[in-house]
C-alpha positions in Angstrom: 71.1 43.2 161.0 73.2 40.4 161.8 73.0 36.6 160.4 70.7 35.1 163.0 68.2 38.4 162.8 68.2 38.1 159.6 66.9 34.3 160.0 65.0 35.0 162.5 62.7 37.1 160.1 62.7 35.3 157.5 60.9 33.0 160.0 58.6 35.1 160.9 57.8 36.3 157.9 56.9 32.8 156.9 54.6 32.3 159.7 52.9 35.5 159.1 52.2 33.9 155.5 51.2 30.4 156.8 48.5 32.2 159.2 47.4 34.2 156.1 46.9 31.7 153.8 44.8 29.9 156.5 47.3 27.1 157.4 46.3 24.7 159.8 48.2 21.6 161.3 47.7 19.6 164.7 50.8 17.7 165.3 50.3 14.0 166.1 52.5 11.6 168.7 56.0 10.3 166.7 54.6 7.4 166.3 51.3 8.7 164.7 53.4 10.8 162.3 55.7 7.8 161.1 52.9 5.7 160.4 51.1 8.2 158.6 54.3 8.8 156.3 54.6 4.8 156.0 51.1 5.4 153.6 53.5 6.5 151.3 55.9 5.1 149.0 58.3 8.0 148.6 56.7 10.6 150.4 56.3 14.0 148.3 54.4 17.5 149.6 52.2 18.9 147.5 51.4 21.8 149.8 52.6 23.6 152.5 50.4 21.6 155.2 53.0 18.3 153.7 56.1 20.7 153.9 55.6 22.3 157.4 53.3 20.0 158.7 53.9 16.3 158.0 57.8 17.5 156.7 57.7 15.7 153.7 60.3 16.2 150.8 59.2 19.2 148.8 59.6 19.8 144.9 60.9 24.0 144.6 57.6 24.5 142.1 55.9 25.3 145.7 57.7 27.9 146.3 58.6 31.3 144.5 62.7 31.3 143.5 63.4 34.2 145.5 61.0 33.3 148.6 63.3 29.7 148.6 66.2 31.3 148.3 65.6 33.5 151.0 64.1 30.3 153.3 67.6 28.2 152.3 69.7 31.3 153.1 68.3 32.2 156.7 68.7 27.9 157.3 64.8 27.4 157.5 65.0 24.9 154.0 67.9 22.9 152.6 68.2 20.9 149.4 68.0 17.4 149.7 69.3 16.3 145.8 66.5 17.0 143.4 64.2 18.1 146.2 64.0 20.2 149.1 63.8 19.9 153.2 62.7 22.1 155.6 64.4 22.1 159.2 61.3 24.2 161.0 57.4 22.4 161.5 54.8 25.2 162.2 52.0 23.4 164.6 48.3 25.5 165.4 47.5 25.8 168.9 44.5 28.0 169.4 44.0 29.2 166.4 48.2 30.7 167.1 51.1 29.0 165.1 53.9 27.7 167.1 57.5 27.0 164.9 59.8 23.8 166.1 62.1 21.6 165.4 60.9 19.2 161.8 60.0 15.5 161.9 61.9 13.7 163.3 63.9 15.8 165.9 67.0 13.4 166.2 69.5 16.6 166.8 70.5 17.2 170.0 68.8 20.8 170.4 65.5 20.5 168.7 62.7 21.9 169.5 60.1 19.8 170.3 55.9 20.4 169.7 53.2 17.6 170.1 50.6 16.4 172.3 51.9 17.1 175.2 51.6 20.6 174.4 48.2 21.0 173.6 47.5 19.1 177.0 50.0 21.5 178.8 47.8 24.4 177.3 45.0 22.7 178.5 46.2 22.5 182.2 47.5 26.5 182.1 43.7 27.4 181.1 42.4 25.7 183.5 45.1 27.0 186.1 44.3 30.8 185.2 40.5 30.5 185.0 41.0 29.2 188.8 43.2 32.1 189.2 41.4 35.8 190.2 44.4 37.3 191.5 46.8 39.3 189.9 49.7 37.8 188.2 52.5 40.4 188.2 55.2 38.3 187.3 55.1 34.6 185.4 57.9 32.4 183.9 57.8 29.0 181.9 60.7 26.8 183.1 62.3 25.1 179.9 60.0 26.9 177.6 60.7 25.3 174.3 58.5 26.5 171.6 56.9 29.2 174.3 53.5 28.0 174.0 53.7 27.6 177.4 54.6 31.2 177.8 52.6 32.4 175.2 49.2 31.2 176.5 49.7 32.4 179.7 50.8 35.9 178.2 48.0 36.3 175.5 45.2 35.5 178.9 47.0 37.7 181.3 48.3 40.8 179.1 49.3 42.9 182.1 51.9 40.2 183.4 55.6 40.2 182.6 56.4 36.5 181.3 59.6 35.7 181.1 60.4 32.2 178.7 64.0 30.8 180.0 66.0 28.3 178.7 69.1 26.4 178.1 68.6 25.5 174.4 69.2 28.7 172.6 67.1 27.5 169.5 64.0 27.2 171.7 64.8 31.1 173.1 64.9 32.1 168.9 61.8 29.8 168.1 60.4 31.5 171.6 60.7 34.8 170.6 59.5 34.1 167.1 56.5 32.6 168.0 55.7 35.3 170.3 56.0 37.7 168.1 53.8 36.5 166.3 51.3 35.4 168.6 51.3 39.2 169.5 52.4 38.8 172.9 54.6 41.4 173.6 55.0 41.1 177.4 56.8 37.5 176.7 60.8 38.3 177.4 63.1 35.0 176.8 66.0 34.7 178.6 69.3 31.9 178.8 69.0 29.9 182.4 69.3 26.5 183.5 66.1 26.9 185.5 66.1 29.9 187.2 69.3 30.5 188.0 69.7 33.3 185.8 67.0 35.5 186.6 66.0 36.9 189.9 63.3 37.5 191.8 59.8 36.0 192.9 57.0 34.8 190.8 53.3 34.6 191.3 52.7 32.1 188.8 55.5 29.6 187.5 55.1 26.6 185.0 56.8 24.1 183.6 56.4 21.2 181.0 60.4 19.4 181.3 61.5 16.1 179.5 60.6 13.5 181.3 61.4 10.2 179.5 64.8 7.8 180.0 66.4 8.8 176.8 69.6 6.9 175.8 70.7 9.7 173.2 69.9 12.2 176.4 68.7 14.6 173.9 67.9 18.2 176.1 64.4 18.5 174.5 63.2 14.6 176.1 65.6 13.5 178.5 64.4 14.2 182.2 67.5 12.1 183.9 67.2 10.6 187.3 66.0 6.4 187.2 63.3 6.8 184.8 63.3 10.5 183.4 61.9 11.8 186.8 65.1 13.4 188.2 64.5 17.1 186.1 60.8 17.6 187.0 62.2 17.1 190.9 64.9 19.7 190.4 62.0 22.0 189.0 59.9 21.7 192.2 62.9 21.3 194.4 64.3 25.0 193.0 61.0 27.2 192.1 59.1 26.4 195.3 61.5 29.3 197.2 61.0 31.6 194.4 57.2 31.5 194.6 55.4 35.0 195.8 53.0 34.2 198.6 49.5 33.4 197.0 52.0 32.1 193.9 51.6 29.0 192.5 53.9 26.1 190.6 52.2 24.1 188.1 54.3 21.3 186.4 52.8 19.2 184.2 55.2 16.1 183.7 55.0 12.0 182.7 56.2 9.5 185.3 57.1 5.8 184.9 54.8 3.8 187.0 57.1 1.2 188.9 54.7 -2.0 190.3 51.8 0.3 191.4 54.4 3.3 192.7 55.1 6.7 191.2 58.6 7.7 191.6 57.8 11.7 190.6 55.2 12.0 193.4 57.0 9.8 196.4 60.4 12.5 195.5 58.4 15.6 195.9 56.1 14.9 198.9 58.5 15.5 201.3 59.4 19.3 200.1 55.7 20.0 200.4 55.1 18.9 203.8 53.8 20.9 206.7 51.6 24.0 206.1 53.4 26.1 203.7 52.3 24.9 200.7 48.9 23.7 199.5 48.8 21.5 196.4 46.9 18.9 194.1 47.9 15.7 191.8 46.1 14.7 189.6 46.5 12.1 186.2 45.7 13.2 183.1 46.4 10.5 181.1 47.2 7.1 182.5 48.9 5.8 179.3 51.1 7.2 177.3 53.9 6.4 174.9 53.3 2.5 175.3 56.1 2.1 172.5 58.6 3.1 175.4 58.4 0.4 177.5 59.8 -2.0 175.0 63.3 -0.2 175.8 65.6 -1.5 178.1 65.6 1.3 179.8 61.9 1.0 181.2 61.7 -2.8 181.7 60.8 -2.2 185.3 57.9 0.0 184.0 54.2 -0.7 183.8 53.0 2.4 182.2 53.8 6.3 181.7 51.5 8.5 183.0 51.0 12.3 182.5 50.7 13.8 185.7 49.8 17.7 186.5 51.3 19.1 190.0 50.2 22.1 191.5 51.7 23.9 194.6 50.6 27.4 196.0 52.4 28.9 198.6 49.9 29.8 201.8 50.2 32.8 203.6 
């Protein structure tokens, strides 16, 4: 077994323990999780929920020697001088645990899990509840965790989901996370987009970055003006690959320039004529506020979360 299976196991393994002990932990906004830790004068976990949850410092008396130094060994804890770290948060969606990137993601390829993805969930549900016809064939577009993929996989068992993407920390936290979610008919793949895979799709989603991040970090920065340019691409390259009755959902924010919506106004035009049928719709007119004290949103009113979804007529 080589190094990264090896890890990869040990990860597992931990979220098979965190599920039966009965861990449970919804993950807040950034914001919301500083300010919680601000309570605290030198933050210290005194269970699991602190270490995996709120990724506090942890003293090694939580843990049994060998179960540590198996954690430190597959990279899933460090020490931190007298006390420990852990690099991997463990968030509940539907009663399912999802592993990602700790508190606060600052590296380049973390894996990021928050609100977003419960509401992301929440528009896939209602998607496939809508949905009476058989999905064959479904992929999540920048998959991340592989919630995305995950949900869909658990409701439609028969389908082949495929989880792409270009961060190969999200594929191993992807295909740990299904695993344990039991979804066996989730396969992960390497692609910018879809250019690695083939084929059509009768049900395609997609949750990218969408915010104007001066670090440009993979997991949050969307590119374009004001984040938008990424969610375009998306739309711009799966709308061919849709099956006939498929459909594109992509559930993305968009900075709201003076009344105008920059993500909508860029995709209209691919959608025109008969072809395709779709909806937009806001989900939530306001969200992180604490962005548009940036530089790089000064011409922005608000962020909005926004759901798009295409089908493709006969």
């Amino acid at each position: 077994m080589s190094a990264q299976e090896t890890s990869d196991r040990a990860l597992l393994e931990l979220g098979k323990r965190l599920l039966d002990n009965g861990y449970h932990f919804i993950t807040p906004t950034p914001l919301t999780h500083e300010r919680f830790l601000q309570r605290f004068a030198t933050p210290l976990a005194k269970d699991l929920r602190d270490v995996f949850g709120w990724s506090m410092p942890f003293p090694s008396e939580l843990f049994r020697a060998e179960e540590l130094a198996t954690l430190e060994q597959a990279g899933v804890v460090e020490r931190d001088g007298a006390v420990w770290r852990s690099h991997v948060r463990w968030s509940t969606l539907n009663d399912r645990l999802f592993a990602h990137s700790a508190f606060p993601t600052t590296a380049s390829d973390a894996v990021f899990f928050g609100p977003d993805t419960y509401r992301f969930a929440q528009a896939i549900e209602a998607q496939l509840q809508q949905r009476f016809s058989p999905i064959r064939r479904a992929v999540d577009i920048g998959c991340g965790s592989g919630a995305g993929a995950v949900v869909m996989a658990k409701a439609r068992p028969d389908a082949d989901v495929l989880a792409v993407d270009i961060n190969p920390r999200a594929l191993r936290m992807s295909a740990v996370n299904a695993e344990l979610a039991g979804a066996n008919n989730v396969s992960v793949y390497h692609s910018d987009l879809l250019a690695s895979v083939e084929g059509q799709f009768d049900l395609i989603i997609a949750n990218p970055p969408y915010m104007n991040d001066e670090q440009q970090r993979a997991y949050r920065h969307g590119g374009g003006a004001l984040g938008e340019g990424l969610s375009v691409r998306i739309v711009r390259e799966a709308l061919p690959r849709l099956e006939v009755g498929g459909t594109l959902l992509v559930y993305t924010g968009v900075a709201i320039v003076a009344a105008q919506d920059p993500f909508r106004e860029a995709v209209a035009p691919l959608l025109k004529g008969e072809r395709f049928g779709w909806t937009y719709r806001e989900l939530d007119p306001d969200v992180f506020s604490e962005e548009l004290l940036k530089p790089e949103y000064e011409r922005a009113e608000r962020i909005a979360v926004v759901a798009l979804t295409v089908t493709r007529e006969q």
